[in-house]
C-alpha positions, 0 to 999 in steps of 0.5 A: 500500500505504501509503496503504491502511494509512493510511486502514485506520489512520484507519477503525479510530479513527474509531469511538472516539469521536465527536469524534475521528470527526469530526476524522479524518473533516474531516483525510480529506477535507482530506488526501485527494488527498495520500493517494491520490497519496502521494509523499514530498513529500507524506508531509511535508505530511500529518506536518506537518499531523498535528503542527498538527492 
């Protein structure tokens, strides 16, 4: 459910702008296996690297 509403959540501002569509699209494909399989361990990982992105 959760990872369902991220990936709703990154589809919905990917169209605002190209630049952004990009990154969410690289940070996707990056992240993808996380998001999928979300654990906990795996939610830190994916804020961690929203916060350096």
């Amino acid at each position: 459910m959760v990872s369902q509403f991220m990936l709703g959540h990154f589809e919905k501002e990917r169209g605002r702008l190209q630049l952004l569509s990009d990154q969410v699209t690289l940070f996707r494909a990056q992240q993808y296996p996380k998001i999928e399989n979300l654990t906990k361990e795996n939610l830190k990982q994916i804020q961690l690297a929203i916060i350096n992105s």
